[in-house]
C-alpha positions in Angstrom: 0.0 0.0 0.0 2.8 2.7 0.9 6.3 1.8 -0.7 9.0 3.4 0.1 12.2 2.9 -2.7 15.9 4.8 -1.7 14.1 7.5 0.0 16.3 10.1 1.6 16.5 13.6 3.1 19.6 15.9 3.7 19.2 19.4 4.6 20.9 22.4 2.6 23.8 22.3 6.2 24.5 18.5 5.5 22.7 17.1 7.8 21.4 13.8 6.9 17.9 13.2 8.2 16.8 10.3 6.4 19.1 7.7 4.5 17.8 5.6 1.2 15.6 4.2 3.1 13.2 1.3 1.3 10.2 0.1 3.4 6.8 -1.9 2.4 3.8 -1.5 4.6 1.1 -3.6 3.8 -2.7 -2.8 2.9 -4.5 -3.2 6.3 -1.3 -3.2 8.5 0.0 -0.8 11.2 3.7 -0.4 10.9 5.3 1.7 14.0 8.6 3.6 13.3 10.8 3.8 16.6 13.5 5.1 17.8 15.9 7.4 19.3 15.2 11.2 19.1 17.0 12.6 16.2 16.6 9.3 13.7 14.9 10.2 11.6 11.3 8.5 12.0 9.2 11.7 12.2 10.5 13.2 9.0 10.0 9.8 7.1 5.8 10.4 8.3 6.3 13.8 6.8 7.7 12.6 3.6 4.6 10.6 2.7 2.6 13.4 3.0 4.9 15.7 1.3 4.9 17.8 4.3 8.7 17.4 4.0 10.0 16.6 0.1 12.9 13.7 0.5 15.9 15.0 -1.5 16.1 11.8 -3.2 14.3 8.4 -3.7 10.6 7.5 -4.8 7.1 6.9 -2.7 4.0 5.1 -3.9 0.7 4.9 -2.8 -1.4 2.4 -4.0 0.9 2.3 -6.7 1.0 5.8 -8.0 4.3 7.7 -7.5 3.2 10.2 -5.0 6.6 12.1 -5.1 5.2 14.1 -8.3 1.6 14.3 -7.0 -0.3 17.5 -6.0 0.6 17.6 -2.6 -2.5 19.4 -1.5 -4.6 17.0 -3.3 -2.6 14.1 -1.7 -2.9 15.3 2.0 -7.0 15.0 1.2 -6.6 11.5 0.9 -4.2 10.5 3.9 -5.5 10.8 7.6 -3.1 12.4 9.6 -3.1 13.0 13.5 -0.2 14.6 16.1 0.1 14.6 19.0 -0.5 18.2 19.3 -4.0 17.1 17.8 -4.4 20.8 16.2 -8.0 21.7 16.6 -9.4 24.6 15.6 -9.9 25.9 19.1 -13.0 28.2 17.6 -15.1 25.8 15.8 -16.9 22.9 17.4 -15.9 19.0 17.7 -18.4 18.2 15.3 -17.4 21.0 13.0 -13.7 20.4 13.3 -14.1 16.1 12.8 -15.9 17.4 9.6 -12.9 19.6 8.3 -12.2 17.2 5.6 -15.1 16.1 4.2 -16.4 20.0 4.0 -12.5 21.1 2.5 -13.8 18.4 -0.8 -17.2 19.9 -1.0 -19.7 17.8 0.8 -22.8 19.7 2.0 -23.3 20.4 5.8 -25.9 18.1 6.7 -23.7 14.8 5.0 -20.3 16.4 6.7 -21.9 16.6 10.3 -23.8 13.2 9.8 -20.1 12.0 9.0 -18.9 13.5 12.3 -21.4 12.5 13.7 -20.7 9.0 13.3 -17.2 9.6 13.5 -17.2 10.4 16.9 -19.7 7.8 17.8 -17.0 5.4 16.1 -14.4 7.0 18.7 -16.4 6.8 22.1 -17.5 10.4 22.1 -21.3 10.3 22.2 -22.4 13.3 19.4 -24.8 14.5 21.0 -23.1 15.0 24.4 -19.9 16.1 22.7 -20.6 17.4 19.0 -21.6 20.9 20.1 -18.6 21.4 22.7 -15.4 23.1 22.4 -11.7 21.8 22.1 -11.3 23.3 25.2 -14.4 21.8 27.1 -12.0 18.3 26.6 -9.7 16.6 28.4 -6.5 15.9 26.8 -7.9 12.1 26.0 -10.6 13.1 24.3 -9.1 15.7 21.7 -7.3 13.0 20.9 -10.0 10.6 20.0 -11.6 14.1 18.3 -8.1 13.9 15.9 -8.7 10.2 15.1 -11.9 11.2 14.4 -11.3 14.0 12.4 -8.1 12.0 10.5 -10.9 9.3 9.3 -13.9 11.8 8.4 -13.2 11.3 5.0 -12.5 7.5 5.0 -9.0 7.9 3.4 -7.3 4.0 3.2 -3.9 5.4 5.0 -3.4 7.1 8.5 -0.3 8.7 9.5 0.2 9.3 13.5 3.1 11.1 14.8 3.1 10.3 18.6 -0.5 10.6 19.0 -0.8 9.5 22.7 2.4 10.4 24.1 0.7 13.6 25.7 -1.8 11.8 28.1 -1.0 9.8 30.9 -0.5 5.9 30.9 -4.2 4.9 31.9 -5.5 7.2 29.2 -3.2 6.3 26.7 -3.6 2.8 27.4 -7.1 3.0 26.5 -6.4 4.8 23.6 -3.9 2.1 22.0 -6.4 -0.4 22.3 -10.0 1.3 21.1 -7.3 2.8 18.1 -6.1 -0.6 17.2 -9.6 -1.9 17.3 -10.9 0.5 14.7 -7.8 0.3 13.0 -8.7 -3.1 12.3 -12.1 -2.7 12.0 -11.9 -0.2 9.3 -8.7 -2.0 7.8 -6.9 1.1 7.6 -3.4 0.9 6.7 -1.5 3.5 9.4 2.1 4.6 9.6 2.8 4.9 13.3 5.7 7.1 14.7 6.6 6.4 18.7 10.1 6.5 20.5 8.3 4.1 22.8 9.5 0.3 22.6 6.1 -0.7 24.3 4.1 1.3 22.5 5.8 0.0 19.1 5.0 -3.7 20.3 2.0 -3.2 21.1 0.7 -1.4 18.6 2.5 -2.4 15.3 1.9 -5.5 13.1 5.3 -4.8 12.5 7.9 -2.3 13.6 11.0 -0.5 11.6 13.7 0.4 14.3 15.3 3.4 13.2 19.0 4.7 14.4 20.5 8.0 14.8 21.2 9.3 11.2 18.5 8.4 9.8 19.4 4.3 9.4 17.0 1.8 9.0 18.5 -0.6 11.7 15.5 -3.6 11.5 11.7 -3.6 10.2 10.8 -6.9 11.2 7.2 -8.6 13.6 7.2 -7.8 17.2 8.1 -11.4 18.2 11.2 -11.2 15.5 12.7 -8.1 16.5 12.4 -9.4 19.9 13.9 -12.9 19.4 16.5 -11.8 17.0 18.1 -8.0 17.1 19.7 -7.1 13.9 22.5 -5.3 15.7 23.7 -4.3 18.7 22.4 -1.3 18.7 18.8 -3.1 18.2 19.5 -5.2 21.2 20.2 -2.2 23.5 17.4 0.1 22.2 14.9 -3.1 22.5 16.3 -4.0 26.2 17.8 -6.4 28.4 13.9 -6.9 29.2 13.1 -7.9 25.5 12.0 -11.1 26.7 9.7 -10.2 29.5 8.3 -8.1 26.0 7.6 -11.3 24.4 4.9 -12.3 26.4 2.9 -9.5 24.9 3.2 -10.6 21.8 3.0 -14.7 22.4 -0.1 -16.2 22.3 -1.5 -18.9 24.2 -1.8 -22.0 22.2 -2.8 -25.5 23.2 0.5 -27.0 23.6 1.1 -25.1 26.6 -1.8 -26.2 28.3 -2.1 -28.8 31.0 -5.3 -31.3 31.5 -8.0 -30.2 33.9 -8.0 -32.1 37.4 -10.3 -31.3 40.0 -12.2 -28.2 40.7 -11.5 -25.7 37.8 -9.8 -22.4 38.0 -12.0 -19.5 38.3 -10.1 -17.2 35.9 -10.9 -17.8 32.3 -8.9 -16.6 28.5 -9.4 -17.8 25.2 -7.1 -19.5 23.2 -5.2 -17.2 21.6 -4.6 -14.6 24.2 -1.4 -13.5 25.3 1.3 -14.9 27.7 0.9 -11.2 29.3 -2.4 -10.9 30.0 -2.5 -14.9 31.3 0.5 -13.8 33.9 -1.6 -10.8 34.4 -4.8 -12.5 35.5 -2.7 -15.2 37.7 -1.2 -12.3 39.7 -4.7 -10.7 40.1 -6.2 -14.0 42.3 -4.9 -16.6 44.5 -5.9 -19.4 42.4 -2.0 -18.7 40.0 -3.9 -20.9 36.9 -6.1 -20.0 33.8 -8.8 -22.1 32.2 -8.2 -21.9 28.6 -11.1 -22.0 26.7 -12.5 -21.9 22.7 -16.2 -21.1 22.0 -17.1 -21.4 26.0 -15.5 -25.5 26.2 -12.4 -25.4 28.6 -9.3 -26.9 26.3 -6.7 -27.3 29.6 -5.5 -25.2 32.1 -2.3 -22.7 31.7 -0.2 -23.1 35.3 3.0 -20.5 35.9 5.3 -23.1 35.4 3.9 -23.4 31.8 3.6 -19.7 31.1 7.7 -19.9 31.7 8.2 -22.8 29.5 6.3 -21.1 26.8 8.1 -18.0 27.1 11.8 -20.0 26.9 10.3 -22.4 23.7 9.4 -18.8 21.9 12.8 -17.7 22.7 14.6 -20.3 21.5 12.3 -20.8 18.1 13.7 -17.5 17.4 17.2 -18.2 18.7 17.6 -21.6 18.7 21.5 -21.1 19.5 20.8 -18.5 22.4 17.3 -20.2 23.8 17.8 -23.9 23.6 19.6 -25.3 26.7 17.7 -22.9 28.6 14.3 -24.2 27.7 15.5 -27.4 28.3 16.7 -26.1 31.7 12.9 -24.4 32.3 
């Protein structure tokens, strides 16, 4: 869907921003671009949207070679939110979600019925919210009023440039998750720019570590870029904790489950859910095991010990050479 080919950007000092960088994201995917501050993963957003011209190299959307589009014209068909959200502070929600769709000449009544449902879509209720002000909101919700606003128009890419990293963790939190639900509701393809590791993990289908100077150090999956670093300067970005990060992004799967004896835990996941959020129920009760069901029948029970041995086989599928007498050890 977006197709990046030896795209780069140095400034008229020298200063390389951006080096020929070739990325794929793929139609319905969320790719996150992390890193350090300085490398180069904001001005890469910019470039698709021609907010920034790359000094060299080609981008396509959809196939067309945006690089000698009408840049105006382009923007109209990307979705694009900051973190700064930028709402027009003296128009309403629902007349700023419509921006868009009133800039490409729809009439009011379809543009606010758009909103309308826009903000609905986001967890604002329209008619508690549409007649408000920007600054009537918390912080959470302008930014659920910039997702909004970023998909009046239905355009098939979103580009987000720290969107959440001005509200606190409980917020933001809750905003990862209802954004990564409509992302794949909607199947939206979304370039996704964060200089948190978590967030990246979390929220990407697959994630492009950037270094300082603009180098593309690894685009890999979550669980890859965990399991296997590309460099040593991967490695220490990603953590000495990358494998606690893992059980985010393992799932549950039968194999790891033990048969049912006795009275059955009270705690309940389907398959399929993380290794994190099994851990995560365990800690909350005294009962430390998970019934592990599909379509409401119980498949087996998920114990701690088997939530380790899980974690060490993931490990070592990935690293055979660094995982293998470990798991063996677990």
């Amino acid at each position: 869907m977006i197709r990046l080919v030896g795209v780069g950007k140095t400034y008229d000092d020298g200063t390389v921003a951006v080096q020929e960088l070739d990325l794929d994201v793929p139609r319905g995917r969320t790719v996150c671009l992390v890193g350090p501050s300085g490398c180069g993963k904001s001005t890469t957003l910019k470039m698709v949207n021609r907010l920034i011209e790359p000094t060299q190299g080609r981008i396509f959307l959809d196939g067309e070679e945006i690089t000698r589009a009408d840049p105006v014209a382009l923007r109209r068909r990307i979705g694009y939110v900051i973190q700064q959200v930028g709402l027009f502070p003296h128009q309403s929600i629902r007349t700023n979600v419509a921006t868009v769709p009133s800039l490409l000449g729809w009439d009011r009544k379809k543009a606010h019925a758009r909103a309308d449902e826009l903000m609905d879509l986001v967890g604002l209720d329209p008619a508690q919210y549409g007649g408000r002000y920007p600054h009537q909101l918390s912080g959470g919700q302008r930014q659920r009023v910039g997702v909004a606003r970023a998909l009046a128009a239905d355009p098939p890419v979103l580009l987000m440039d720290e969107p959440f990293g001005a509200v606190d963790p409980i917020v933001r939190s809750r905003l990862q998750d209802e954004f990564a639900r409509i992302a794949r509701d909607l199947d939206k393809t979304v370039m996704f720019v964060t200089h948190d590791i978590d967030e990246a993990i979390r929220m990407g289908d697959k994630v492009a570590v950037f270094a300082v100077g603009g180098r593309l150090a690894q685009y890999d999956e979550p669980a890859t870029l965990l399991g296997r670093p590309a460099d040593d300067f991967v490695a220490e970005f990603v953590g000495a904790s990358r494998g606690l990060r893992r059980l985010s992004v393992t799932p549950i799967e039968e194999r790891h489950l033990v048969r049912h004896d006795g009275e059955p835990p009270a705690a309940t996941l389907p398959i399929g859910s993380t290794l994190e959020e099994a851990l995560a129920t365990m800690l909350r009760q005294d009962d430390a095991r998970v019934a592990v069901t599909r379509g409401g029948a119980m498949l087996g029970v998920l114990t701690p010990g088997a939530v380790h041995r899980a974690l060490r086989t993931s490990i070592a599928e990935d690293d055979p050479a660094d995982g293998a007498d470990r798991v063996t050890a677990g």
